[in-house]
C-alpha positions as CSV (number, residue, x, y, z in Angstrom):
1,X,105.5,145.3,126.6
2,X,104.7,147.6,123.3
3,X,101.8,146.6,121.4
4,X,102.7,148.8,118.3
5,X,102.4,147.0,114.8
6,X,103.3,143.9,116.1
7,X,103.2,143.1,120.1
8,X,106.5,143.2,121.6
9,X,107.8,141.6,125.3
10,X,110.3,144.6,126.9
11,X,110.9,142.4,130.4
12,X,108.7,140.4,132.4
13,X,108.7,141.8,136.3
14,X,110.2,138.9,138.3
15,X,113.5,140.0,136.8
16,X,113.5,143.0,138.9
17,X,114.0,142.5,142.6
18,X,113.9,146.8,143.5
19,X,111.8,149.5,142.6
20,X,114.5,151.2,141.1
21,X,115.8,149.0,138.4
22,X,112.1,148.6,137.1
23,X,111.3,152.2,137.0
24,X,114.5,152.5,134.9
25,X,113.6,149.4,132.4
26,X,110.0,151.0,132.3
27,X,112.0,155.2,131.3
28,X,114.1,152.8,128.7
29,X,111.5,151.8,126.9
30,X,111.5,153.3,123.3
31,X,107.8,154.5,121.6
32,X,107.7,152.5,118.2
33,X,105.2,154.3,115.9
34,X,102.7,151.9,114.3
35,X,99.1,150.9,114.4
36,X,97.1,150.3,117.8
37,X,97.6,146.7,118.5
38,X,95.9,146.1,121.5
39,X,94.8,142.6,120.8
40,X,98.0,141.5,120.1
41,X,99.2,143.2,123.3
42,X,97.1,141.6,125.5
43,X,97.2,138.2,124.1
44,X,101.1,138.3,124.8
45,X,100.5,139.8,128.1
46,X,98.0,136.5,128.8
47,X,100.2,134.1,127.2
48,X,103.7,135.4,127.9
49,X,103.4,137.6,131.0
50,X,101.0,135.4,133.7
51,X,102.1,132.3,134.2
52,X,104.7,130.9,136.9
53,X,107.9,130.9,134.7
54,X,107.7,134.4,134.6
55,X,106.4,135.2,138.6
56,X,102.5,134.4,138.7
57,X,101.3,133.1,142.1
58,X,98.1,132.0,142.7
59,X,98.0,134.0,145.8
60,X,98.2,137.4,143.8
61,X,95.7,139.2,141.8
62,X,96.2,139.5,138.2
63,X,96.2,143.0,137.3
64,X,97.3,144.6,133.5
65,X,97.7,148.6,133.4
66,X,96.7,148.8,129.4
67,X,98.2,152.4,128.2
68,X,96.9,153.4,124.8
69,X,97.5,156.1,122.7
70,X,94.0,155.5,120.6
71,X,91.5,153.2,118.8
72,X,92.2,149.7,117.9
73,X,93.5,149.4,114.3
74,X,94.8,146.0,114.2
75,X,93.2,142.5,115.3
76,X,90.2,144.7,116.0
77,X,87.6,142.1,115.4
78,X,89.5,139.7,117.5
79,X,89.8,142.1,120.9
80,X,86.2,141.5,121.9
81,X,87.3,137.7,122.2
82,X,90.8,138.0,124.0
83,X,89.3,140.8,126.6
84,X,87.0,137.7,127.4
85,X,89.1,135.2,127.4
86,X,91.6,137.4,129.6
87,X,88.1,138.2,131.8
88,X,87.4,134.5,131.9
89,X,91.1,133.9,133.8
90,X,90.2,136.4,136.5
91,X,92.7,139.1,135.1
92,X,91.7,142.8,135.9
93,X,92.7,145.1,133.4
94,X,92.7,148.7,134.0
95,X,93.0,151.0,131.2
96,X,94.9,154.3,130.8
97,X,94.6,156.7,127.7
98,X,97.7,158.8,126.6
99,X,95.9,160.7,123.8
100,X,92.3,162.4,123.2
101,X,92.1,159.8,121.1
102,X,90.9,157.3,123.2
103,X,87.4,156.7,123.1
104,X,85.7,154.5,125.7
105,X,82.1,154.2,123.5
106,X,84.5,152.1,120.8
107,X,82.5,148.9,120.9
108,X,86.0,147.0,121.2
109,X,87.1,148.8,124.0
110,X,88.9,146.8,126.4
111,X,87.7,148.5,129.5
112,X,85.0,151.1,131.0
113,X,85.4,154.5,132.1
114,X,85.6,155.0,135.7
């Protein structure tokens, strides 16, 4: 998934039955420059990504690995709301910053330095 300007869905993970194969669909996918859209990244990741037509089991944790290359810039006053709503359904998200641009004191990030 590429958050970007607008969200985008690259593949969901039940469509990959090796290791392999994923790690290849995760080197092909292509950087899109844009604004930080890591509202609209997560909501498609809660709407699109966990459910059972796409692999969710209830006997799995629900885990999101959120990379960011920075601060928010879009949907930003909306993030606060779909982090708890995404809290709320038991979904762990762990964050990872790509950039010394990510600041953990923004008071819409998404997660907490560990």
């Amino acid at each position: 998934m590429f958050a970007g300007t607008r969200a985008t869905l690259n593949f969901y993970l039940n469509n990959f039955t090796d290791v392999s194969s994923l790690q290849s669909a995760i080197r092909d996918i292509r950087y899109l420059s844009g604004h930080t859209n890591t509202t609209g990244g997560l909501r498609l990741m809660r709407t699109a990504c966990f459910n059972r037509a796409h692999g969710d089991r209830d006997n799995a944790p629900n885990v999101a690995i959120l990379i960011t290359d920075g601060v928010p810039t879009r949907e930003v006053e909306l993030l606060h709301g779909e982090v708890a709503t995404i809290n709320r359904l038991g979904i762990r998200i762990i964050g990872v910053g790509v950039t010394n641009a990510v600041r953990f004191s923004h008071p819409y990030a998404p997660c907490r330095a560990v």
